[in-house]
C-alpha positions in Angstrom: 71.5 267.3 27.9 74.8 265.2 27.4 74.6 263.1 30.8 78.4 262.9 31.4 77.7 259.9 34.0 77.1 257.3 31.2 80.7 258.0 29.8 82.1 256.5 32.9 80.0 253.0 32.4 82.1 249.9 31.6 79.5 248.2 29.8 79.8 244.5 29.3 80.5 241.2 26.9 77.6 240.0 25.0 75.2 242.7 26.6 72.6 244.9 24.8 72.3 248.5 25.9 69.6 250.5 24.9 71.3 254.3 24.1 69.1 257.0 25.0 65.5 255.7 26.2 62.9 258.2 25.7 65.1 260.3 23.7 65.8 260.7 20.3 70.2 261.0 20.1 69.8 261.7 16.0 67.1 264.5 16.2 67.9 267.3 13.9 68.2 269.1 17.6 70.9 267.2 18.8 74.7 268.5 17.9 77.1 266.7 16.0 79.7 266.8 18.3 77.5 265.0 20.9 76.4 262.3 18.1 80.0 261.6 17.8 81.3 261.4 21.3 78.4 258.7 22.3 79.7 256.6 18.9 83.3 257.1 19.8 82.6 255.5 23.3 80.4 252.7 22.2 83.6 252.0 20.2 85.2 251.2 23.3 83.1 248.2 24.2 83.3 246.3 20.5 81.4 242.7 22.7 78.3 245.0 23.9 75.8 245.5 21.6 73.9 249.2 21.2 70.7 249.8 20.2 69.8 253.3 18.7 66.4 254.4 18.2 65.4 257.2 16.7 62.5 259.0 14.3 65.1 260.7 12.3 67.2 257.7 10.4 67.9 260.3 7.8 70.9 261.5 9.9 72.2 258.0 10.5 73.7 258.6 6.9 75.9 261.0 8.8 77.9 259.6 10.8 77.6 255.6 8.7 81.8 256.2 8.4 82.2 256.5 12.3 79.4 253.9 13.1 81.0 251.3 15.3 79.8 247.7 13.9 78.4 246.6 16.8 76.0 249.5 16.8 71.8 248.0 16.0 70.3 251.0 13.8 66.6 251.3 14.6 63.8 253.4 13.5 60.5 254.0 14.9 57.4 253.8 11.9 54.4 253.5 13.5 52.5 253.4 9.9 52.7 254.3 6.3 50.2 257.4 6.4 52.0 260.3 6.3 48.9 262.1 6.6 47.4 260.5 10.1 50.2 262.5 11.2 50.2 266.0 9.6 46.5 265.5 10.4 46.5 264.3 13.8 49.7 266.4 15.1 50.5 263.3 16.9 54.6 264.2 15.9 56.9 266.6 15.0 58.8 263.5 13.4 59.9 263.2 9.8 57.3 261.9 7.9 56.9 257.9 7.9 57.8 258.0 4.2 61.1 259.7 4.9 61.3 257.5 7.7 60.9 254.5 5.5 63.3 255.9 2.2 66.2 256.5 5.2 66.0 253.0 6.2 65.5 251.3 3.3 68.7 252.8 2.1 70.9 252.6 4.8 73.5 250.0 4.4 73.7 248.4 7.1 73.3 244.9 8.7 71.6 244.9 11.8 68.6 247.6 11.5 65.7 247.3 13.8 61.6 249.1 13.1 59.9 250.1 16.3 56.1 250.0 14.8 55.3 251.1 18.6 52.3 252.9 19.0 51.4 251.7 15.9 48.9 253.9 14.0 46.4 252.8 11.2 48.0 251.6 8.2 47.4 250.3 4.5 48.7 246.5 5.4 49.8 246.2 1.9 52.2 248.7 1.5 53.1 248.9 5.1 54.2 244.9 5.1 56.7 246.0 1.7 57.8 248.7 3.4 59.1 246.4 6.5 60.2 243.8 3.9 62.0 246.3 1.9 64.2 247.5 4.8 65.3 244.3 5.9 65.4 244.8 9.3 66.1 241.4 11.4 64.1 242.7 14.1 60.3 244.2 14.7 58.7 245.3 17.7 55.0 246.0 17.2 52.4 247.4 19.8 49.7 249.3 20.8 50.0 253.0 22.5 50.2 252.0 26.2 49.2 255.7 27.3 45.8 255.3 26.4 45.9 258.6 23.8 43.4 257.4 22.0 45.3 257.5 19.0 43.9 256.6 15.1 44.9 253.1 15.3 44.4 250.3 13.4 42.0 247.5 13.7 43.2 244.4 16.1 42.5 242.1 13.2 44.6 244.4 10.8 47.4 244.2 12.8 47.7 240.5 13.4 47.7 240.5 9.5 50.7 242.5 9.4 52.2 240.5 12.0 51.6 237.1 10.3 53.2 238.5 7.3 56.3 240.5 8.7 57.0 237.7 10.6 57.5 235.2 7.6 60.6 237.6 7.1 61.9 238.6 10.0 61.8 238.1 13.9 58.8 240.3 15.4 58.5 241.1 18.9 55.1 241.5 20.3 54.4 244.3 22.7 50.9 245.4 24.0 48.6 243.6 21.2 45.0 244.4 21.7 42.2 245.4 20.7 42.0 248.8 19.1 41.1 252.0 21.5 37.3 251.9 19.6 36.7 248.6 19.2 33.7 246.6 21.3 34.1 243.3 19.6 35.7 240.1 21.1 38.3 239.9 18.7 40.7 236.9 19.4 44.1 237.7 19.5 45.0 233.9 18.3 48.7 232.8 18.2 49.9 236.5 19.1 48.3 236.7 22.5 51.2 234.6 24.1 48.3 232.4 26.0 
């Protein structure tokens, strides 16, 4: 649905609005026209800043003509294993590696990676795959729903945060331990204590 409310907002100087939380505006689902009417009004407000989220970057190629510059393009990649989910089901998403080509090459300034819930990953590849992108921002945390979901290691994950972070900035959301894990893992420098 296409809330015709939020066309009305004024929306501020120097504020960051967050388009469409707990939706995805650039699903495959979602029609054009709506796409571009929401981009054509964030062009009215050129000192706001908008963040976009969304599992399907692919169609951000779309519309990168009509994208107002003040626009932040972000993409949730919760790991590099395309096959925790065709296994798991846990998305009807592109595929993390689709995720990942879209993003990587998207020419654009100011992207953003969502690794939120994160998912078990290979931290090699994964830590390329965020440094390849060039995002200037990275939120990472746990699945707050408590899904049990095939996640990765506590200790895995402050690696990949230690080295995304000589890179970029990384925003730390729920870090703990792993759904399965009994150990007193120490969440060091990333537990904000």
């Amino acid at each position: 649905m296409l809330n015709e409310r939020e066309f009305r907002v004024k929306f501020k100087k120097g504020h960051l609005v967050f388009v469409t939380d707990m939706g995805d505006l650039f699903g495959d689902f979602i029609p054009s026209h709506w796409i571009q009417r929401v981009l054509e009004h964030i062009a009215h407000f050129p000192k706001t800043h908008f963040l976009l989220l969304t599992k399907n970057p692919a169609r951000y190629h779309e519309f990168l003509q009509q994208m107002p510059e003040n626009a932040i393009l972000g993409a949730t990649i919760e790991t590099n294993d395309d096959q925790i989910l065709l296994t798991d089901m846990v998305s009807e998403a592109p595929l993390p590696s689709r995720r990942y080509t879209a993003m990587r090459d998207l020419d654009w300034d100011k992207k953003f990676i969502s690794i939120e819930p994160v998912l078990d990953f290979e931290l090699e590849t994964f830590s390329l795959w965020i440094e390849d992108i060039l995002p200037f921002l990275v939120y990472v945390g746990y699945d707050n729903y408590h899904n049990k979901l095939k996640e990765p290691l506590l200790s895995k994950t402050l690696s990949l945060l230690d080295r995304i972070s000589k890179n970029t900035l990384v925003i730390k959301k729920t870090i703990r331990r792993a759904w399965f894990e009994t150990s007193r893992e120490t969440l060091g420098d990333w537990s904000g204590q």
